[in-house]
C-alpha positions as CSV (number, residue, x, y, z in Angstrom):
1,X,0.0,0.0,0.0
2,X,1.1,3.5,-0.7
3,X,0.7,4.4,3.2
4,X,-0.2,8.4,3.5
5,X,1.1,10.9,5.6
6,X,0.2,11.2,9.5
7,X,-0.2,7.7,10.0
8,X,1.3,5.4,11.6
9,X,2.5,2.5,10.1
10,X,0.7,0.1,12.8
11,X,-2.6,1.9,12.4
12,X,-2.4,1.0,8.7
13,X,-1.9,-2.4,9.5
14,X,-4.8,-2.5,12.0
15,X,-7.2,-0.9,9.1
16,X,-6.2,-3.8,7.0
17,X,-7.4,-6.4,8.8
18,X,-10.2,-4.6,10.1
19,X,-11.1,-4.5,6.1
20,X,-10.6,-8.1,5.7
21,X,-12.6,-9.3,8.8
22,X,-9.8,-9.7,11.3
23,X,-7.6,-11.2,9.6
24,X,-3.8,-12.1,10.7
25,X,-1.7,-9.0,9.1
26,X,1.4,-7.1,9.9
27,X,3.8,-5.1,8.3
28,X,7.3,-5.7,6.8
29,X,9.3,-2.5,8.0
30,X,7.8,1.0,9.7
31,X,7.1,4.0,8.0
32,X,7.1,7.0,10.4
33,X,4.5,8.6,10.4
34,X,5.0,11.6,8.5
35,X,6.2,9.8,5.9
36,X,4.7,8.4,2.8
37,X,4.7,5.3,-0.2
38,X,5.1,2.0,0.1
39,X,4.2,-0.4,3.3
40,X,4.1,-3.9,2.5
41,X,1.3,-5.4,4.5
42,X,1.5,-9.9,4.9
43,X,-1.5,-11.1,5.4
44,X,-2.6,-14.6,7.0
45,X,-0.4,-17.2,6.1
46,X,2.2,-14.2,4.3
47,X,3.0,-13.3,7.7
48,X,5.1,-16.3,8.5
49,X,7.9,-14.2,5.1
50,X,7.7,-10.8,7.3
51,X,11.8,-11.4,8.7
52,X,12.5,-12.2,4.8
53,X,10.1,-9.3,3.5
54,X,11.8,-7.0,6.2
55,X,15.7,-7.7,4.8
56,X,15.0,-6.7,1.4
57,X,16.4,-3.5,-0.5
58,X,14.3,-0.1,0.1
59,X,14.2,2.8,-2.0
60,X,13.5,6.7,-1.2
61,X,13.6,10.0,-2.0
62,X,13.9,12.8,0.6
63,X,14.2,16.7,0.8
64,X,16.5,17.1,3.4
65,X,16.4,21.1,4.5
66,X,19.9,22.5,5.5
67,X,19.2,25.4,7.4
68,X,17.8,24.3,10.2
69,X,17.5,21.3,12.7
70,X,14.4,19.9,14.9
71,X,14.0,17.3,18.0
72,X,12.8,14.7,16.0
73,X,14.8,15.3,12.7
74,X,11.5,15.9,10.5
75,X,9.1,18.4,10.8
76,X,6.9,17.3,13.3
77,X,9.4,19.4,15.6
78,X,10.1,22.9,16.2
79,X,13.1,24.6,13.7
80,X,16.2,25.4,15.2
81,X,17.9,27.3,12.2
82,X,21.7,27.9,11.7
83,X,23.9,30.8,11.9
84,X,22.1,33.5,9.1
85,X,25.6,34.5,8.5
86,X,26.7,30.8,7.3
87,X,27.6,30.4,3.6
88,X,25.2,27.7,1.6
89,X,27.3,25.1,0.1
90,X,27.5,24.5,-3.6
91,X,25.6,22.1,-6.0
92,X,29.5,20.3,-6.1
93,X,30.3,20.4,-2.0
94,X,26.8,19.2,-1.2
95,X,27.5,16.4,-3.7
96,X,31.2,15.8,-2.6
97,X,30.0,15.2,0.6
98,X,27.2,12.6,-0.2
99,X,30.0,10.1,-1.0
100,X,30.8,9.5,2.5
101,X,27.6,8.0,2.5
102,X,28.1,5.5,0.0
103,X,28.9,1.8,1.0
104,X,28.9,0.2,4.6
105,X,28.8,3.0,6.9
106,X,28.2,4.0,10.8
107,X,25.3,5.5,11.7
108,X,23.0,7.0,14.8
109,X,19.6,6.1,14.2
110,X,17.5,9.0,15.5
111,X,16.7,10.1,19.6
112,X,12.8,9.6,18.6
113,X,12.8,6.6,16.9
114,X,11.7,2.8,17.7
115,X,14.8,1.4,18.8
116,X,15.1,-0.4,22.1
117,X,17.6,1.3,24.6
118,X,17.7,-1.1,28.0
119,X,14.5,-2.2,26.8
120,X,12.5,0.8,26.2
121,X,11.8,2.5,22.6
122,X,13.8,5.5,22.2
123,X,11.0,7.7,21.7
124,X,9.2,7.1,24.7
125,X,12.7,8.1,26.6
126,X,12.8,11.0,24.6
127,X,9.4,12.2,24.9
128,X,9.9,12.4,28.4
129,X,12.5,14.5,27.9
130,X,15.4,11.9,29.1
131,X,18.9,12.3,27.4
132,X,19.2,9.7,24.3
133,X,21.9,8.3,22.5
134,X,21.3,5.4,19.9
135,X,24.4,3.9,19.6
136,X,25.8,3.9,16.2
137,X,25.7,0.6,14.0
138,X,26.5,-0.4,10.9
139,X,24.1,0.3,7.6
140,X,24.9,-0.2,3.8
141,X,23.9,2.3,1.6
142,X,23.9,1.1,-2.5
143,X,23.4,4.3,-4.0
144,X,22.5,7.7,-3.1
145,X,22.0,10.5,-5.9
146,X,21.4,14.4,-5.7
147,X,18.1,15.3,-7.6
148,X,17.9,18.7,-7.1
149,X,19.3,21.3,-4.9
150,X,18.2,24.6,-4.4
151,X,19.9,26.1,-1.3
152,X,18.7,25.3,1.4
153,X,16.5,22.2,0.3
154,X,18.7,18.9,-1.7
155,X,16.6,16.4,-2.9
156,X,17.6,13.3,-2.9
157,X,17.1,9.3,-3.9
158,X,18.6,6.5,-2.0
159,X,18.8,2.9,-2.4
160,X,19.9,1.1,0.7
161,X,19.8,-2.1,3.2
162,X,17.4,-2.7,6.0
163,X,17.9,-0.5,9.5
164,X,19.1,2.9,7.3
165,X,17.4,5.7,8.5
166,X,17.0,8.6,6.2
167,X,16.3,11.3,8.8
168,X,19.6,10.2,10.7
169,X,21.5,10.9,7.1
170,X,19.9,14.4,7.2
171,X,21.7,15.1,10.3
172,X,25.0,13.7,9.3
173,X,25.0,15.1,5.9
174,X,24.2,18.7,7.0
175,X,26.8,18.1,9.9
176,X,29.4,16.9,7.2
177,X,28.4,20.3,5.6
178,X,29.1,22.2,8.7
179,X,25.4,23.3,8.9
180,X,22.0,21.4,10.6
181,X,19.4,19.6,8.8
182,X,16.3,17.6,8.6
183,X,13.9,16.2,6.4
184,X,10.9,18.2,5.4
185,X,9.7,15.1,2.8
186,X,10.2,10.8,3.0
187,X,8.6,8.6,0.8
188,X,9.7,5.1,0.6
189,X,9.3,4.4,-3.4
190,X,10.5,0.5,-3.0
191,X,11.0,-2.7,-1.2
192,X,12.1,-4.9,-3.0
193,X,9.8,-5.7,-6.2
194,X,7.3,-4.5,-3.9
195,X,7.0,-0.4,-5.9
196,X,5.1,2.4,-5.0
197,X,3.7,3.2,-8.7
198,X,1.5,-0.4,-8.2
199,X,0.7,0.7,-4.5
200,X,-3.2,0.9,-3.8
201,X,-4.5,3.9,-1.5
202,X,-6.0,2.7,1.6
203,X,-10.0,3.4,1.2
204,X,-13.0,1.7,3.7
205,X,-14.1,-0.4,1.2
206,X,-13.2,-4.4,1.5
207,X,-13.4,-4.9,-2.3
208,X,-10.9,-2.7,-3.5
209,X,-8.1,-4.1,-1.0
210,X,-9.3,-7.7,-1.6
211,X,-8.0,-7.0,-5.4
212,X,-5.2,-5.8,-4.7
213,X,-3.7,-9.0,-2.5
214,X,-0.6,-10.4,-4.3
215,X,1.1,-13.5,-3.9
216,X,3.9,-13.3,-1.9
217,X,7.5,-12.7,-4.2
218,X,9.4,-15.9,-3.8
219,X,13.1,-15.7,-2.4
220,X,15.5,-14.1,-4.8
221,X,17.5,-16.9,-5.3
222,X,14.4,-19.4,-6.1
223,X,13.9,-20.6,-9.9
């Protein structure tokens, strides 16, 4: 489905199955709620490919602003902007610097995000105002392009492996840059085969969903 924006990936899950008369469903990778596209929904028996389904390739695009930082890396937070007397960074340093984000790299997944920290999600820590630190792991990006950029907004698409998070590489792109950043658009166009251009909308009628159920997409090495 091409999930829309304010929702939450679980409630889209939960509207599913409501739809389909209870049945067993759950989704293969979160959305945050601001952002938008594809969320690939198992239901019944599918569920059982979810940790397969979760480990495949994702693709995005993002606008990432660079003037300005929030709490939560997105704009569901309030702006904090940089210096007004800082110089924007070219079309050719912005794109210099997206090459350190190429490959196997280290990154910080955001304060507010799911992540378990001694057992508790990182954004129920951080909501509560409690200092939070994700500790950095590796994440493999295969490609990562600049669209567009139009000081202070780049626009970008990325191709990458399960656990990257775009809004952290808003943060450590702008920081690369010497400036602050955040996302101010996500939308997850792929996983996998699974793209956004054959993703239904999510409406309250049954029959539309029901014809849009596809088998499941056999392993990648299968014949």
């Amino acid at each position: 489905m091409d999930k829309p924006h304010g929702m939450t990936s679980m409630r889209a899950v939960e509207r599913v199955r409501r739809l389909l008369g209870g049945a067993k469903a759950g989704h293969a990778g979160t959305l945050d709620p601001l952002a938008t596209g594809v969320l690939v929904v198992a239901i019944g028996r599918a569920t059982k490919e979810i940790p397969r389904l979760m480990g495949m390739e994702k693709r995005y695009e993002t606008e990432i602003d660079l003037s300005a930082t929030t709490e939560t890396l997105d704009t569901e937070a309030e702006r904090v902007p940089v210096d007004p007397s800082t110089t924007p960074p070219t079309r050719a340093q912005v794109e210099e610097a997206l090459l350190k984000f190429k490959g196997t790299i280290r990154q910080a997944p955001p304060a507010f995000s799911a992540v378990k920290i001694a057992g508790r999600r990182a954004y129920d820590l951080a909501r509560k105002g409690e200092a939070v630190e994700p500790a950095e792991r590796d994440v493999t990006v295969h490609a990562i392009e600049l669209l567009d950029y139009t000081w202070p907004v780049a626009r970008l698409s990325i191709r990458c492996a399960k656990g990257f998070y775009v809004r952290s590489l808003a943060r450590d792109l702008a920081k690369s840059l010497g400036l602050l950043g955040h996302c101010l658009s996500i939308r997850r166009t792929a996983v996998g085969p699974y793209e956004v251009s054959a993703a239904m909308q999510l409406t309250d009628s049954p029959q539309p969903l029901a014809q849009s159920i596809l088998p499941i997409s056999p392993p990648a090495d299968s014949p």
